[in-house]
C-alpha positions in Angstrom: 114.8 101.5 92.7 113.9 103.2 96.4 112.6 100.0 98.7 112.7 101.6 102.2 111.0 105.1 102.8 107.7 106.5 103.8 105.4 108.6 101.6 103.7 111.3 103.4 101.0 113.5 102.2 99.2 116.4 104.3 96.0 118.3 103.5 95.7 122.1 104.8 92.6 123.9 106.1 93.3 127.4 104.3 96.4 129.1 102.0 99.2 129.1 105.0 101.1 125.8 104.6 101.4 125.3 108.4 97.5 125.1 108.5 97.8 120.9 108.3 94.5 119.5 108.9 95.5 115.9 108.4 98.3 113.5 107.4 98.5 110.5 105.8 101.9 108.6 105.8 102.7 105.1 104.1 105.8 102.9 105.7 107.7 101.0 102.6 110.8 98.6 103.5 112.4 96.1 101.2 109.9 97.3 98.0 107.0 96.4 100.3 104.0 98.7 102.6 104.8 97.1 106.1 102.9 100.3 108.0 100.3 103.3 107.5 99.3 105.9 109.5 96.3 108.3 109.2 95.3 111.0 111.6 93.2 114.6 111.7 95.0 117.3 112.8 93.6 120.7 114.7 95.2 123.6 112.2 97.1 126.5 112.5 95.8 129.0 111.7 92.5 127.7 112.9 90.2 128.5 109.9 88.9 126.6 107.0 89.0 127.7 103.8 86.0 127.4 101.6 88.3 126.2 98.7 90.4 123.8 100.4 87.3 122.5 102.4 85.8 121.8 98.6 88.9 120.1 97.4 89.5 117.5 101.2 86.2 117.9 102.8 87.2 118.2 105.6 86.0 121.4 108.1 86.1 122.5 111.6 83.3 119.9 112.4 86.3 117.3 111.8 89.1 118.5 113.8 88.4 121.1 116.7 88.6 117.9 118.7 91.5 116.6 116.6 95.4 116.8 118.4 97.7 119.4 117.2 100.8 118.9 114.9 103.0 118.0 117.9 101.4 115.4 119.5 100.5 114.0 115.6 104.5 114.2 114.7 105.2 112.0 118.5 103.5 109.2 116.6 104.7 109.6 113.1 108.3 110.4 114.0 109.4 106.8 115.2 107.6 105.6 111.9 109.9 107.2 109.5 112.8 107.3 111.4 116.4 107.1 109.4 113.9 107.1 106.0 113.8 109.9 103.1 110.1 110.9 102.3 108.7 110.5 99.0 105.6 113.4 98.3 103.7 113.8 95.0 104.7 117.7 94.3 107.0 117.1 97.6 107.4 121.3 97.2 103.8 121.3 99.1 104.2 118.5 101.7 108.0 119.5 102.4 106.7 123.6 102.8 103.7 122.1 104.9 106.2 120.1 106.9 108.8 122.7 107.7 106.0 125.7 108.4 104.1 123.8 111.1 107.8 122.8 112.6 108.2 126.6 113.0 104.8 127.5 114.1 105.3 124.8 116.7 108.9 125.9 117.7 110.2 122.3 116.7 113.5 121.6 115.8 113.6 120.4 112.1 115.4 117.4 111.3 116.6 118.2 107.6 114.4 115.3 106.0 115.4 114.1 102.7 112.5 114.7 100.5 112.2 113.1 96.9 109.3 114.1 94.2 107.0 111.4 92.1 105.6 114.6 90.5 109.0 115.4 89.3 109.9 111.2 88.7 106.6 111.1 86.7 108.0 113.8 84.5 110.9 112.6 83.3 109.6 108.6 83.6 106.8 109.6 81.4 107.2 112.7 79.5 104.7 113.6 77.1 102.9 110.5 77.5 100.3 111.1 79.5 97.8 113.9 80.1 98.7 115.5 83.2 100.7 114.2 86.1 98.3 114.4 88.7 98.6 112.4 91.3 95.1 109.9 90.2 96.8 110.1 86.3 100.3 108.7 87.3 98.7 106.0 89.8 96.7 104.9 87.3 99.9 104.9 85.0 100.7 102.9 87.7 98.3 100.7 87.8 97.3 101.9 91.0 93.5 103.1 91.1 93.1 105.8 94.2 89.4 106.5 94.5 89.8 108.5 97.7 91.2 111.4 96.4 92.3 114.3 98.6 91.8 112.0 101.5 95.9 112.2 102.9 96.1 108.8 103.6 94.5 107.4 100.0 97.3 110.2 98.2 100.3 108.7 100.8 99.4 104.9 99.3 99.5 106.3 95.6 102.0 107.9 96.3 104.0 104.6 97.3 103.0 102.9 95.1 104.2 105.3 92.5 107.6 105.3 94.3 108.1 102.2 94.1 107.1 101.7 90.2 109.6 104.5 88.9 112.0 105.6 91.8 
């Protein structure tokens, strides 16, 4: 069972993956959540969507005043230092991840990524209906009643980790 890494998850204003508009990232050590962090984020490209602004919520109202990625990853770096991230679909958050690194000119540290999407697959099959994220957590027993909001999906996504990692 994984008892130290952070789950990230990151919400985008349109269809390019480096267009973060926020982040929500949940600290577990020894099996437990010992940190969170939540923050907006101004996207790049800077426009919204009208289907990803259905799906989060969120809009140009929320974040033209909101820090870019850089000063965002200052804080959240030091957080997950030396831990491998845990994503639900980690495909999305990873892509996310690595395209604002480029769009930024950042260096990318080659972070070690694992998948509850693909862990909920094989843990439980045929079982359930689906294995969206709100399905497994409640497999889980975790109930997320915030979905789509990055930090609520990070915390699922923990807690999912750390039921069948």
């Amino acid at each position: 069972m994984m008892t130290d890494f952070a789950a990230i998850d990151f919400e985008t204003a349109n269809e390019c993956p480096s267009s973060v508009c926020s982040v929500g990232v949940v600290v577990v050590r020894g099996g437990k959540i010992v940190d969170s962090f939540y923050s907006l984020i101004h996207p790049e490209p800077e426009y919204y969507q009208w289907f990803c602004r259905r799906v989060h919520g969120l809009g140009p109202e929320d974040t033209d005043e909101a820090p870019v990625f850089p000063y965002v990853w200052e804080r959240i770096e030091p957080l997950i230092e030396g831990l491998p991230l845990v994503a639900h679909n980690a495909r999305f958050d990873e892509g996310c991840l690595r395209a604002v690194f480029r769009v930024y000119q950042m260096d990318y540290p080659d972070y070690r990524f694992y998948d509850t999407l693909a862990a909920s697959r094989r843990t439980f099959g045929w079982s359930l209906p689906n294995h969206q994220l709100q399905t497994v957590a409640a497999a889980c027993g975790f109930n997320l009643t915030h979905h789509h909001h990055a930090l609520s999906d990070a915390e699922a996504c923990a807690r999912i980790a750390l039921q069948i990692l």
